[in-house]
C-alpha positions as semicolon CSV with decimal commas, in nm:
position;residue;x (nm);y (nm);z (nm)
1;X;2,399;1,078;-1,537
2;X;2,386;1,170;-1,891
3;X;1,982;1,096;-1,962
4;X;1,939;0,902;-2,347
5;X;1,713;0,923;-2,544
6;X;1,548;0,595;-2,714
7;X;1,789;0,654;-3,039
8;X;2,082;0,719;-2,894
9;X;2,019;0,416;-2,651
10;X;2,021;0,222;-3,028
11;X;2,318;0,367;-3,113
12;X;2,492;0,285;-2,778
13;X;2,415;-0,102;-2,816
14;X;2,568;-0,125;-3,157
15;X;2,860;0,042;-3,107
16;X;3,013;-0,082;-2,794
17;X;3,232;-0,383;-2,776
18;X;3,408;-0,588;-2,543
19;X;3,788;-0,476;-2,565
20;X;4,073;-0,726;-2,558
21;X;4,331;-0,505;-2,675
22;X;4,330;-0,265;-2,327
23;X;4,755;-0,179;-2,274
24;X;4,890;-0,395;-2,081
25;X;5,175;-0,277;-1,875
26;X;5,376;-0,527;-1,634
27;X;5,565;-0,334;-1,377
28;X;5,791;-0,585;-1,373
29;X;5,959;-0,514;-1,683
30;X;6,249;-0,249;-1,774
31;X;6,027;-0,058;-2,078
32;X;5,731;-0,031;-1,888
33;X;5,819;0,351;-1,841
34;X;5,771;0,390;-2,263
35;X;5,474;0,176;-2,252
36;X;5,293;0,362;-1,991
37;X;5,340;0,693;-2,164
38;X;5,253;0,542;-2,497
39;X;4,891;0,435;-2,331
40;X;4,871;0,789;-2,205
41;X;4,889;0,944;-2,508
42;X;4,662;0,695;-2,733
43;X;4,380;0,614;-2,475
44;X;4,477;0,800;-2,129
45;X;4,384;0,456;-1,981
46;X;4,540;0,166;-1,906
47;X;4,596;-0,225;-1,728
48;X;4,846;-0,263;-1,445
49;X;4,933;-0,624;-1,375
50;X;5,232;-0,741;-1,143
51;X;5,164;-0,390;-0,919
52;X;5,328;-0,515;-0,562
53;X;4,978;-0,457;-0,389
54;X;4,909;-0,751;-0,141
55;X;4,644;-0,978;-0,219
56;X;4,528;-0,996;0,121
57;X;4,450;-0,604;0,109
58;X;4,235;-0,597;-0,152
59;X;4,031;-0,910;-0,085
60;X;3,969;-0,816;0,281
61;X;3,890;-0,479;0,182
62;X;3,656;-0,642;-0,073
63;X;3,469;-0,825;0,199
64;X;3,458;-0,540;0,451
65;X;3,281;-0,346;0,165
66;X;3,049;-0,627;0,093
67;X;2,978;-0,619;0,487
68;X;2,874;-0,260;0,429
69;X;2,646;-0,264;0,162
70;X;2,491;-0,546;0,227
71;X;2,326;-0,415;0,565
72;X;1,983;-0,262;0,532
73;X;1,959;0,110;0,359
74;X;1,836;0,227;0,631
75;X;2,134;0,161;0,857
76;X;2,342;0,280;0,578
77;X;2,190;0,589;0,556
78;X;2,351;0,650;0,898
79;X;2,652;0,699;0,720
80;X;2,537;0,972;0,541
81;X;2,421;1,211;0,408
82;X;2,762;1,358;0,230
83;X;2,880;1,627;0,405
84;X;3,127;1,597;0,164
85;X;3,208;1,251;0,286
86;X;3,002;0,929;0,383
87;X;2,760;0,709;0,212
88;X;2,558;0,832;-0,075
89;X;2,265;0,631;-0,260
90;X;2,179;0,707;-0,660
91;X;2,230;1,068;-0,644
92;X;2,640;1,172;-0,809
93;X;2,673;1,499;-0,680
94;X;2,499;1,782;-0,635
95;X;2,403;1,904;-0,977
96;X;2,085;1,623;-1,104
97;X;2,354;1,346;-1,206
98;X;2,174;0,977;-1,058
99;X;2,285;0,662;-1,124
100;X;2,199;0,313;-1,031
101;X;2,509;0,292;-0,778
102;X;2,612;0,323;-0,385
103;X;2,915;0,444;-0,287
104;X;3,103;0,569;0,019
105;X;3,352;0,849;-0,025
106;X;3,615;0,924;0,224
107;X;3,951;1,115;0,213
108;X;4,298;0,966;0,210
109;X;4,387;1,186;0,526
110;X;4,086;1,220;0,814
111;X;4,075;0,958;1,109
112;X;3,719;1,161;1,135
113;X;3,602;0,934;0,794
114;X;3,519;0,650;1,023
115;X;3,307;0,815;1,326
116;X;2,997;0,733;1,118
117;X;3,063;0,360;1,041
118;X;3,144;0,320;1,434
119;X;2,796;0,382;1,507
120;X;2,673;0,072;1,216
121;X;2,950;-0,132;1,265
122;X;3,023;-0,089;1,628
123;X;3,381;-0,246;1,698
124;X;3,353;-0,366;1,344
125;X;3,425;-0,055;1,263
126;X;3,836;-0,114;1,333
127;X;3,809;-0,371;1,077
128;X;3,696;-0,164;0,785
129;X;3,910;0,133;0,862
130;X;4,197;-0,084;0,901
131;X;4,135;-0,261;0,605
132;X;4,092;0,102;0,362
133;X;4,373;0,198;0,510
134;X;4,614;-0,084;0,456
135;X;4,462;-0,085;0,085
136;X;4,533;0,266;0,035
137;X;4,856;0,306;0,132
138;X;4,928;0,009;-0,074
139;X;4,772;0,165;-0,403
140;X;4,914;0,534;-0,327
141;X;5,273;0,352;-0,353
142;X;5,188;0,224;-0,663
143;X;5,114;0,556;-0,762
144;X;5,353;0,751;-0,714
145;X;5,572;0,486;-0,917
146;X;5,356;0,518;-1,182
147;X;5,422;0,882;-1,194
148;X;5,762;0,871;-1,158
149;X;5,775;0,607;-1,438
150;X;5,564;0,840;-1,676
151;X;5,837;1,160;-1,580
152;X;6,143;0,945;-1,644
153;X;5,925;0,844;-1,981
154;X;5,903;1,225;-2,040
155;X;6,256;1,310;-1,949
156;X;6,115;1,553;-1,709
157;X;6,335;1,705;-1,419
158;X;6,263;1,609;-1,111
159;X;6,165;1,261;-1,176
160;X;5,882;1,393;-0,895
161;X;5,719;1,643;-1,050
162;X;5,402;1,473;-1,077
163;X;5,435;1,238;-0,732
164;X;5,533;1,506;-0,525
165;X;5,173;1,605;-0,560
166;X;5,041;1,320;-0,399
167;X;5,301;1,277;-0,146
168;X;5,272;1,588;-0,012
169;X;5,063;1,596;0,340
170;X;4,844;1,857;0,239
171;X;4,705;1,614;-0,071
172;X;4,361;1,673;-0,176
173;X;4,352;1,274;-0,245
174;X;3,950;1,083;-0,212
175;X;3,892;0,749;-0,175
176;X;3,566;0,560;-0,324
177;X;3,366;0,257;-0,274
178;X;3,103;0,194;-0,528
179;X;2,846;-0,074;-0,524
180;X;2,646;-0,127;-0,873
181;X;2,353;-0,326;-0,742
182;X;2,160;-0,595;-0,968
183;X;1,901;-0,411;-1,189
184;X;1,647;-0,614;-1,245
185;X;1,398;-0,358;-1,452
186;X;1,650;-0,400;-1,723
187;X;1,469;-0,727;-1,802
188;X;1,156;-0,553;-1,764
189;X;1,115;-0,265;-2,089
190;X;1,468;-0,077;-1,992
191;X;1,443;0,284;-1,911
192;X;1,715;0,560;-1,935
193;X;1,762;0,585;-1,540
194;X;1,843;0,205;-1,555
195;X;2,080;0,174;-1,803
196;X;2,380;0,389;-1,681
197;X;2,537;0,304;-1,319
198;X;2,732;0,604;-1,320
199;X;2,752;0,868;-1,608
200;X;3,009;0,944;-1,815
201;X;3,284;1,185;-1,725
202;X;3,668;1,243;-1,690
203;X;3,840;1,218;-1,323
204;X;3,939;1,585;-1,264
205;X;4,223;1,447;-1,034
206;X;4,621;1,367;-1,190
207;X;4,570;1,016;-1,165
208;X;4,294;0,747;-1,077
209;X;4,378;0,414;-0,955
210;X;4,060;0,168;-0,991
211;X;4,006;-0,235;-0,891
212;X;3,658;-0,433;-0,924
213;X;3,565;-0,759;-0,929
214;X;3,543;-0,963;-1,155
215;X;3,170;-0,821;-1,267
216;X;3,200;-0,601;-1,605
217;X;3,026;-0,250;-1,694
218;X;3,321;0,016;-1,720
219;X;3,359;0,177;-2,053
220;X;3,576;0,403;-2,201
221;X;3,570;0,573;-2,515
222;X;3,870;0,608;-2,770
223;X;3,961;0,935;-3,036
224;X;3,688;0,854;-3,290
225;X;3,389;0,886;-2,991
226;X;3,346;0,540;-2,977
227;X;3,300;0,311;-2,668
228;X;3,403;0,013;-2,576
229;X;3,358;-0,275;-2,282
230;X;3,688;-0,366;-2,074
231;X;3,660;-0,661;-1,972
232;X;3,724;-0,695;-1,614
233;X;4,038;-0,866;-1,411
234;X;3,998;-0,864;-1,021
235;X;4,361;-0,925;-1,008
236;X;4,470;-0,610;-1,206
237;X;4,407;-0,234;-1,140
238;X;4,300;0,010;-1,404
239;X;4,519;0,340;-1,440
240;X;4,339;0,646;-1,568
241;X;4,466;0,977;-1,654
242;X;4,292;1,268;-1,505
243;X;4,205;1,611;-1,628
244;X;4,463;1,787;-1,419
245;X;4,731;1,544;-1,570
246;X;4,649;1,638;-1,889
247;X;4,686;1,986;-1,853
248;X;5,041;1,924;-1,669
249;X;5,111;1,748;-2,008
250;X;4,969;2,008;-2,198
251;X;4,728;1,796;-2,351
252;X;4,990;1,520;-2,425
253;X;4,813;1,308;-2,199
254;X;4,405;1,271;-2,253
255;X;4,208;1,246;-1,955
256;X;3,998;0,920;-2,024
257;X;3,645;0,907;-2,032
258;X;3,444;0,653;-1,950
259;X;3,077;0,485;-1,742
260;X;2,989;0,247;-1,595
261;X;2,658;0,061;-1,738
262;X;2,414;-0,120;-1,476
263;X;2,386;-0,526;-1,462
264;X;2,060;-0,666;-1,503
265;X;2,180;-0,997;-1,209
266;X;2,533;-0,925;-1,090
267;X;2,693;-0,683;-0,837
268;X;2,959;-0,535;-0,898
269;X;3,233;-0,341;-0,680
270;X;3,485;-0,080;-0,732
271;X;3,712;0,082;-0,569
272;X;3,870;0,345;-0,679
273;X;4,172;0,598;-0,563
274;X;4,198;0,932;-0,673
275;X;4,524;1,121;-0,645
276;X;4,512;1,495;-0,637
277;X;4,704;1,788;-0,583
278;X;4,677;2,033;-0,271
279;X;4,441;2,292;-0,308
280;X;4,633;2,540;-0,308
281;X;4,898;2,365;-0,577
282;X;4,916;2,581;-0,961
283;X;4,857;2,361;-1,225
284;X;4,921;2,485;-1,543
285;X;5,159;2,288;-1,811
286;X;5,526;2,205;-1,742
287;X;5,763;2,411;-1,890
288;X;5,996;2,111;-2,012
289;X;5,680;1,963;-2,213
290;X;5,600;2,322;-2,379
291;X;5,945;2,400;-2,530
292;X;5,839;2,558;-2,874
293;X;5,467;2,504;-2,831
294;X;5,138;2,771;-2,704
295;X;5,044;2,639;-2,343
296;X;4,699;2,528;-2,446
297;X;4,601;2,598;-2,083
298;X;4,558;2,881;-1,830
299;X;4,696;2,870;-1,474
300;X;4,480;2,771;-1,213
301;X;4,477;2,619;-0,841
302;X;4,357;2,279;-0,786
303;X;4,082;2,423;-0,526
304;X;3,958;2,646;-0,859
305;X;3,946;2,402;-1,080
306;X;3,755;2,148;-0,805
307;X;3,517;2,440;-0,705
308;X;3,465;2,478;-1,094
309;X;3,420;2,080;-1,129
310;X;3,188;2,064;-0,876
311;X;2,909;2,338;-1,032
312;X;2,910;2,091;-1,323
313;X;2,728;1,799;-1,472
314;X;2,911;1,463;-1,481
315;X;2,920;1,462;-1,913
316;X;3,055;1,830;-1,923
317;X;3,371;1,906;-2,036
318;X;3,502;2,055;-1,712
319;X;3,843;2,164;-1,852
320;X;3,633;2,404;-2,134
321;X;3,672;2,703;-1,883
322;X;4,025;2,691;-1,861
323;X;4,158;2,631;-2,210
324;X;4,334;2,895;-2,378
325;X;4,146;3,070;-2,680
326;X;4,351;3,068;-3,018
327;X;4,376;3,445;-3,167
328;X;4,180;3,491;-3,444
């Protein structure tokens, strides 16, 4: 979590407002491809709505994950502590970041993920594995559209340059659950610690697929600094570009970034999908998208750049280290 101090706390109410104008792209329509790449490029973040994922999957994983959290901390602390998966309570990894937010992290790929909730959930636990998995191989569909969409909007050869990444069995792909409880000292002379749910920072991933309910508190920030409120739609998913898309796109692309701010009386949920690469995949910029232009990036493996990402602090810019230095 980024700590504020009283000013900048000032600063943050004035200048954040709720959004109306997020892109809207429909899947269901022949230019979506242009679209999508146009919200890349102006605000790495965008709204998906007629996206082919069931209902049924996201509002029973919805109320498997209410299931969860609402059980005592204590049982689900059995889930835990991250190891790097499982349940995790206010601390964001393992560098000082805290936020006022729950969450269970799993990977796309481990039957192993659910050994913990068997002992909380007993046979109940067949229920909530089921129901991530049905939900996730709904939303990695999705994305892999969505990245074939943004090559044919790039004229890039193969139209799976990007998608291949996730598809491939060896994908470094995470999965996460986060629960914003109420926070009721908000009311009560607001502190730092209270304010933020979960700090601000870029997704170091290609691509992030997110869906909450219908609670708000994400905000992203646009090319003058400024943030701003998006409202929420429990129907609709939330496409964010990630750092290592960025660099594929030699910068073409901005990896969003964004928080998520506490609720003084409302919970909110969020569940989130992070496609990434294998670790040991090179991801440096495409060759078709740096035709007569520096590669503003250096090579590097997707299991540097995460071992790089993880000695950091959520607000840092992660990709610094790997930028290419102009000559002087």
């Amino acid at each position: 979590m980024v700590v504020l101090s009283k000013p900048a706390m000032e600063h943050l109410s004035s200048t954040t407002t709720l959004f109306p104008e997020v892109p809207l792209i429909d899947l269901s329509k022949p230019d979506s491809k242009h679209l999508i790449v146009k919200a890349c490029e102006e605000f790495g973040f965008f709204k998906l709505i007629n996206h082919g994922v069931p209902t049924e999957f996201i509002t029973r994983l919805e109320s498997e994950s209410i299931n969860f959290f609402s059980l005592p901390l204590s049982e689900k602390e059995k889930a835990g502590p991250l190891d790097p998966f499982g349940y995790g309570n206010k601390k964001i990894g393992p560098n000082g970041d805290v936020g006022w937010v729950e969450y269970i992290l799993l990977t796309t790929s481990n039957e192993a993920n659910y050994q913990k909730f068997s002992s909380i959930f007993g046979e109940a636990a067949e229920k909530f594995r089921s129901a991530v998995n049905d939900y996730v191989l709904a939303v990695k569909k999705m994305a892999y559209e969505i990245l074939e969409m943004l090559a044919d909007g790039l004229k890039i050869q193969p139209r799976n340059a990007f998608s291949k990444l996730l598809m491939d069995e060896e994908s470094d792909s995470v999965f996460r659950l986060n629960h914003y409880p109420p926070c009721p000292k908000i009311h009560q002379g607001m502190t730092d610690s209270d304010l933020i749910g979960f700090g601000e920072h870029t997704d170091p991933q290609i691509i992030s697929v997110l869906r909450s309910n219908n609670i708000s508190g994400l905000q992203i920030t646009l090319k003058d600094g400024n943030w701003i409120s998006v409202p929420p739609d429990q129907t609709s998913f939330f496409i964010n570009v990630g750092d290592s898309l960025q660099v594929m796109t030699n910068g073409r692309f901005k990896s969003v970034r964004h928080r998520v701010l506490a609720n003084s009386s409302k919970s909110r949920l969020s569940m989130i999908y992070f496609g990434g690469p294998p670790l040991s995949e090179k991801i440096a910029p495409l060759p078709s998208l740096t035709k007569g232009a520096d590669s503003l990036y250096k090579e590097f493996t997707w299991y540097e750049y995460k071992k790089s990402a993880y000695k950091t602090r959520l607000a840092d810019n992660r990709l610094g280290l790997f930028e290419k230095i102009a000559a002087s």
